[in-house]
C-alpha positions in Angstrom: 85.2 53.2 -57.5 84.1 54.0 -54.3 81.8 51.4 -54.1 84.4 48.7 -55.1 86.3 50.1 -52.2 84.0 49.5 -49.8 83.4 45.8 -50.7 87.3 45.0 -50.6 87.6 47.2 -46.9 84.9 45.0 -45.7 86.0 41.9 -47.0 89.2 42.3 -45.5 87.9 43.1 -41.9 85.7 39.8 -42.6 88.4 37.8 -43.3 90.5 39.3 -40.2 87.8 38.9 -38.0 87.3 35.3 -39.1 91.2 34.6 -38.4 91.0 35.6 -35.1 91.8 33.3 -32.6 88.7 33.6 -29.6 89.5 34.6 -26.3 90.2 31.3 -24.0 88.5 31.5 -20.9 91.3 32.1 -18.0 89.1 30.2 -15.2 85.6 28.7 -14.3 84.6 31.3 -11.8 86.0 34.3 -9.9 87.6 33.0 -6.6 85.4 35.1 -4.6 82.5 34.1 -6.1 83.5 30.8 -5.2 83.3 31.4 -1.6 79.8 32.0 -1.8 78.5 29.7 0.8 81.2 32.2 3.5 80.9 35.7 1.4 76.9 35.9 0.9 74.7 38.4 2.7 72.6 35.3 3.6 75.3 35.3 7.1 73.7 39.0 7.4 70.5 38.2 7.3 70.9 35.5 10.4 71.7 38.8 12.3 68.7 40.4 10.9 66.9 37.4 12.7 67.4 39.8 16.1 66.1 42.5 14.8 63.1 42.5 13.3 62.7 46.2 11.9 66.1 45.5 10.2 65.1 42.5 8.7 61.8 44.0 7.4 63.7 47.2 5.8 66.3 44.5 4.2 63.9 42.4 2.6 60.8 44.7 2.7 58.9 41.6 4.8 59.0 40.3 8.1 60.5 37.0 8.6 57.3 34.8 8.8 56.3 36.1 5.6 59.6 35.5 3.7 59.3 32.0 5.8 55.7 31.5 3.9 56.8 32.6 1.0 60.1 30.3 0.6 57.8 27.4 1.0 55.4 28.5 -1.6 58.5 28.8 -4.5 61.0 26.6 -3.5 59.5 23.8 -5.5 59.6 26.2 -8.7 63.3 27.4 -8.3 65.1 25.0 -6.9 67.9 22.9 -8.5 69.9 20.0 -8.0 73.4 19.6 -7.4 75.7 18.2 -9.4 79.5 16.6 -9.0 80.8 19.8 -10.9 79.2 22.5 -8.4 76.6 23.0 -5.9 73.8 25.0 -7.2 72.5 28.0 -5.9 70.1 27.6 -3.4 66.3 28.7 -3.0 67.4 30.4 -0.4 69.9 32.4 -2.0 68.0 33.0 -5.0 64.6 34.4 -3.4 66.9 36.7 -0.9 68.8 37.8 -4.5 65.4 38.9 -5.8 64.0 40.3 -3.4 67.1 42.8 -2.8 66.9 43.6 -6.2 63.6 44.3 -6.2 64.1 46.3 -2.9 66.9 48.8 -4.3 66.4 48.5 -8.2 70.3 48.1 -8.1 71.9 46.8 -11.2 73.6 43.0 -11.3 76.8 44.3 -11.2 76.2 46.2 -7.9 74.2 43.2 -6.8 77.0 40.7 -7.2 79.1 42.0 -4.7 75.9 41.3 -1.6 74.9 38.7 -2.6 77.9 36.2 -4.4 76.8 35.4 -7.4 77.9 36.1 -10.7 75.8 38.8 -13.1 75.0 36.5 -15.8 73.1 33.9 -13.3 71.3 36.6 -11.5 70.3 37.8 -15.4 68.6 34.2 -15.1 67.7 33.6 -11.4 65.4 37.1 -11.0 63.1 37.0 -13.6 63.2 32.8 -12.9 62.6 33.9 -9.4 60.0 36.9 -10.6 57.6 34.5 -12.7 57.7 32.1 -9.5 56.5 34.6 -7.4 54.0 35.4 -9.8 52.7 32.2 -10.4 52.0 31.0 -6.3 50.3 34.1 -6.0 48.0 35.4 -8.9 45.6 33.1 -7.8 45.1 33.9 -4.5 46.0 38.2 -4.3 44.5 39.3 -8.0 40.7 39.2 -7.9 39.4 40.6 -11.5 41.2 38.0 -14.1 40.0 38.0 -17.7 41.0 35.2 -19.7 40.3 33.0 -22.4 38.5 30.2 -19.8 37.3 31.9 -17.1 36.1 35.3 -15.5 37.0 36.3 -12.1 34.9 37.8 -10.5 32.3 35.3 -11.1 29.3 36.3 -9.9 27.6 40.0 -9.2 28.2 39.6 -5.4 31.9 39.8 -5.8 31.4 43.1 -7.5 28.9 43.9 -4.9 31.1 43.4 -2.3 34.2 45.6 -4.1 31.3 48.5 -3.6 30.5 48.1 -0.2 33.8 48.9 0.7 33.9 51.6 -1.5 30.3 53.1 0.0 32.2 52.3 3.9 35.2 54.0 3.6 35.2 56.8 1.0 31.1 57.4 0.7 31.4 57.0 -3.0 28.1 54.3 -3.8 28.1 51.3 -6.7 31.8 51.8 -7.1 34.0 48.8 -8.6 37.3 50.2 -8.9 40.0 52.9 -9.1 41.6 52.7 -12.1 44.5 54.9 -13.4 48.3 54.5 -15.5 51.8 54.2 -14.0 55.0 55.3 -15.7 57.5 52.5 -15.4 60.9 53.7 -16.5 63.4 51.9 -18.6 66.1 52.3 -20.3 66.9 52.6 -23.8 66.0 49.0 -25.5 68.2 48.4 -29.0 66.4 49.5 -32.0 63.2 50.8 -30.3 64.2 54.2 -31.7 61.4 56.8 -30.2 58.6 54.1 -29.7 59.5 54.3 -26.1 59.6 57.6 -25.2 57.3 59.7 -23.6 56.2 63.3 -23.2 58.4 63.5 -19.7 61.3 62.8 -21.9 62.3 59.2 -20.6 61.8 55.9 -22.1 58.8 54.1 -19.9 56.0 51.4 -20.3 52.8 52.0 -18.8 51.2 49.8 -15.9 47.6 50.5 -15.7 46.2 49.1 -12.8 42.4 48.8 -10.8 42.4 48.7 -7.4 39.7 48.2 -4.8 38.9 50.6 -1.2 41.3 48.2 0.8 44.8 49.5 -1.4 44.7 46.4 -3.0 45.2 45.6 -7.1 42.3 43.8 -8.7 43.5 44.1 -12.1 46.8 44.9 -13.8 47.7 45.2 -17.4 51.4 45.9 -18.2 53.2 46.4 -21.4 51.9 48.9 -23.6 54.6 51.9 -25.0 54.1 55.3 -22.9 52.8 57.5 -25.9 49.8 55.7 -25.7 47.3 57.5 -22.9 45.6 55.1 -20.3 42.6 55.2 -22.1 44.1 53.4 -24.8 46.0 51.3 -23.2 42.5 50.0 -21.7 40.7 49.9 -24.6 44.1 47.0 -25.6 42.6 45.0 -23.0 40.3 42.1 -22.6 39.1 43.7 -19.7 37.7 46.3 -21.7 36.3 44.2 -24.7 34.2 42.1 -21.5 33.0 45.7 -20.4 32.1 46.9 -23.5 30.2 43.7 -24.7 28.6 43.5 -21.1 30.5 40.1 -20.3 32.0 41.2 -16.9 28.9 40.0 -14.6 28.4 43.5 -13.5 25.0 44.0 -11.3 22.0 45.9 -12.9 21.4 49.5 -11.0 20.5 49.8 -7.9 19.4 52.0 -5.3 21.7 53.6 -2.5 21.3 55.4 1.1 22.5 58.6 -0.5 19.5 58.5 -4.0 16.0 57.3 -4.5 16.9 57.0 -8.2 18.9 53.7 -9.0 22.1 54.3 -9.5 24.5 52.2 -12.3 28.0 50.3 -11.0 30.7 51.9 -12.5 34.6 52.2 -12.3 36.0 55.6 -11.9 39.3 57.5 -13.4 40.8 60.6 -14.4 40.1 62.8 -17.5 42.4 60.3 -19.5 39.4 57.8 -19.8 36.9 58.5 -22.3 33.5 58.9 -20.0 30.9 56.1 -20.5 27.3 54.6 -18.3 29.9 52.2 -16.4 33.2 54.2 -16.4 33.1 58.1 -14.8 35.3 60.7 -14.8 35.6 64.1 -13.3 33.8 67.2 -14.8 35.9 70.0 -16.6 36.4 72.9 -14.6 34.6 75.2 -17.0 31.6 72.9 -16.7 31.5 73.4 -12.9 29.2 74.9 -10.1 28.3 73.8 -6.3 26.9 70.4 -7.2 29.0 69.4 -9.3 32.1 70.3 -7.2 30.8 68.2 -4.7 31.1 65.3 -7.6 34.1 66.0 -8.2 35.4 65.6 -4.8 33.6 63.0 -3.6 35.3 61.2 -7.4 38.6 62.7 -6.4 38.6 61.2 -3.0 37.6 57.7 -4.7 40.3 57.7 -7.5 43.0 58.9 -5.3 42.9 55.3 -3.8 45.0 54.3 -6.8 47.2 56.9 -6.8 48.5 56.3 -3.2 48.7 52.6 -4.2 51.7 53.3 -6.9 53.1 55.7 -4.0 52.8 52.5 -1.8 54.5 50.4 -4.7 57.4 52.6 -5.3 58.2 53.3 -1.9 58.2 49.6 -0.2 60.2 48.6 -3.8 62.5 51.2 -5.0 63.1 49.4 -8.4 60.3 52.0 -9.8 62.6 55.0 -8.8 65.2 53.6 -10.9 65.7 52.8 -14.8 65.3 49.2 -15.4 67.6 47.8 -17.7 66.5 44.5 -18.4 65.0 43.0 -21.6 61.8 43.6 -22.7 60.5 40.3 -21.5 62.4 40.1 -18.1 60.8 43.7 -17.4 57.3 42.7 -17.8 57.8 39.4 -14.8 59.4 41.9 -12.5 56.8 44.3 -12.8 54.0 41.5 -12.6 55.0 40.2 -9.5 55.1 43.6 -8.0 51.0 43.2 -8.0 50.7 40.6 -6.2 53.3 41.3 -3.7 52.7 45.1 -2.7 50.1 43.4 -0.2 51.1 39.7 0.1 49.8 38.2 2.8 49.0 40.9 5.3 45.0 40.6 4.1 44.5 43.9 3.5 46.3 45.5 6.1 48.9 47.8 4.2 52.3 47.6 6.8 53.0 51.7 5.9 51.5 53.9 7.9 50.7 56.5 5.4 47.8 54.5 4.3 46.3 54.0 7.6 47.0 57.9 8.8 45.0 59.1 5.5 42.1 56.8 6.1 41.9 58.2 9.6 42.5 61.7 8.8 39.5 61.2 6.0 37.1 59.7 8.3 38.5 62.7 11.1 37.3 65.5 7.8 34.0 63.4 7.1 32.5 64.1 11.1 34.5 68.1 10.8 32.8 68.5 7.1 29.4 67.6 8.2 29.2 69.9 11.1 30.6 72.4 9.2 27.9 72.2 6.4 
């Protein structure tokens, strides 16, 4: 009986819901949204022009830079007019991103800067994202493992990643900092608890290597936070080239510091499994004088790509915030945020922070060796 009733209820609501009449649209646009080309913050930003500071803390770039990089997407994004509308402009779209990507604010905030409706900035950012990604993987991320080709491609490019390494943190035949980044998001439909991690949020993890100079070498976004970092690189082709010794990396060699040849390796924290090319730092029950010093001569190495996610996170404040975007849509923001943390600026990070804590390093190397 029950079961009979259930059928007839939810043929009824089918047949109720099929006889209503949809909901006609009242008008094209909004009339404010209309007025795009008199409301948009683009008339702010030729203020910004006169101040510089401003412009850089709007945009999170200085002017030349957003010039540079206009040029490099505008063939990518741009769209025609049409006798119905005028489009939206390259202009407008790249400023739109960037802002987003500057505050992490939601579309609905967003609309009201920067005159355009939610459902085209849904398509415009990540549009706009995968441009940005695409004009400057090339150039800005060094270690790319692909079906075709292998970058680095040669041992001196590895070589020279150690040099700097040996220069500015006295850590020899080191390749790369490598460590995992919560990225929070919210909720997606259906995921259920596949999502959720041990801090009690929803995240993905972005496990990244960087070199000496702040700089990302090679990223890998997309795998579910319950999975540690040292799974999430063993889900990588990076990995599979390491393991199967594909990766071009030089054969031992000697240093300043040892008469015994000493093995190029990558460094992280005790979420790695410990291997000849990968090191990790010693448990503390393990420890005595010698090896402390190995552990902080490894600490000050792989704290390189810890200050890089504090660099990330505090030039683009999206990665304080919950993203709520699809799955997909996620994955191009978070991509382009590797190869623009240090666009164009060759190595020179524009935060301070990372320039004081090289000083104050090199300032505790001359104080430490007097001191021992």
């Amino acid at each position: 009986m029950d079961r009979t009733y259930l059928l007839a209820l939810a043929a009824v609501l089918v047949v109720e819901k099929i006889g209503e009449k949809s909901k006609s649209r009242r008008k094209w646009a909004k009339d404010w949204l209309l007025n795009r080309s008199t409301l948009s913050h683009t008339h702010l930003l030729e203020e910004l022009r006169l101040e510089p500071a401003d412009w850089h803390n709007y945009l999170r770039m200085d002017e030349n830079t957003y010039g540079k990089l206009l040029r490099l997407v505008t063939p990518l994004i741009e769209r025609k007019n049409t006798h119905l509308r005028q489009c939206i402009s390259p202009h407008e779209r790249l400023t739109a991103t960037l802002r987003f990507l500057a505050t992490g604010r939601s579309y609905e905030d967003l609309k009201f800067s920067v005159i355009i409706s939610p459902q085209a900035l849904g398509c415009i950012i990540p549009e706009t994202c995968q441009a940005l990604y695409t004009v400057l993987k090339d150039e800005y991320i060094k270690v790319r493992i692909n079906k075709k080709k292998s970058v680095p491609k040669c041992e001196d490019d590895w070589k020279a990643i150690s040099k700097d390494f040996d220069e500015r943190w006295n850590f020899p035949n080191c390749l790369g900092a490598m460590d995992g980044k919560h990225v929070r998001i919210a909720p997606l439909p259906n995921s259920g608890s596949y999502f959720y991690n041990y801090k009690g949020s929803h995240s993905l993890v972005l496990l990244a290597m960087v070199n000496a100079n702040y700089e990302f070498d090679m990223c890998y976004f997309g795998t579910n936070d319950r999975v540690s970092d040292g799974g999430v690189l063993k889900n990588t082709r990076f990995y599979d080239k390491l393991v199967n010794h594909e990766l071009k990396i030089p054969a031992p060699s000697k240093s300043k510091y040892s008469e015994r040849p000493l093995a190029y390796v990558f460094v992280g924290d005790e979420a790695f499994a410990l291997r000849d090319d990968f090191l990790k730092p010693i448990a503390q029950k393990q420890l005595n004088s010698d090896r402390r010093i190995f552990n902080y001569r490894l600490s000050r190495c792989r704290r390189i790509v810890k200050n890089v996610f504090g660099i990330l996170a505090a030039r683009f404040r999206i990665f304080h915030t919950e993203i709520n975007l699809k799955l997909e849509s996620i994955e191009k923001v978070v991509w382009v945020h590797a190869v623009r943390c240090i666009t164009f600026y060759e190595g020179k990070l524009l935060l301070g922070t990372a320039r004081l804590n090289v000083l104050i390093m090199k300032i505790w190397n001359v104080v430490k060796f007097y001191l021992v």
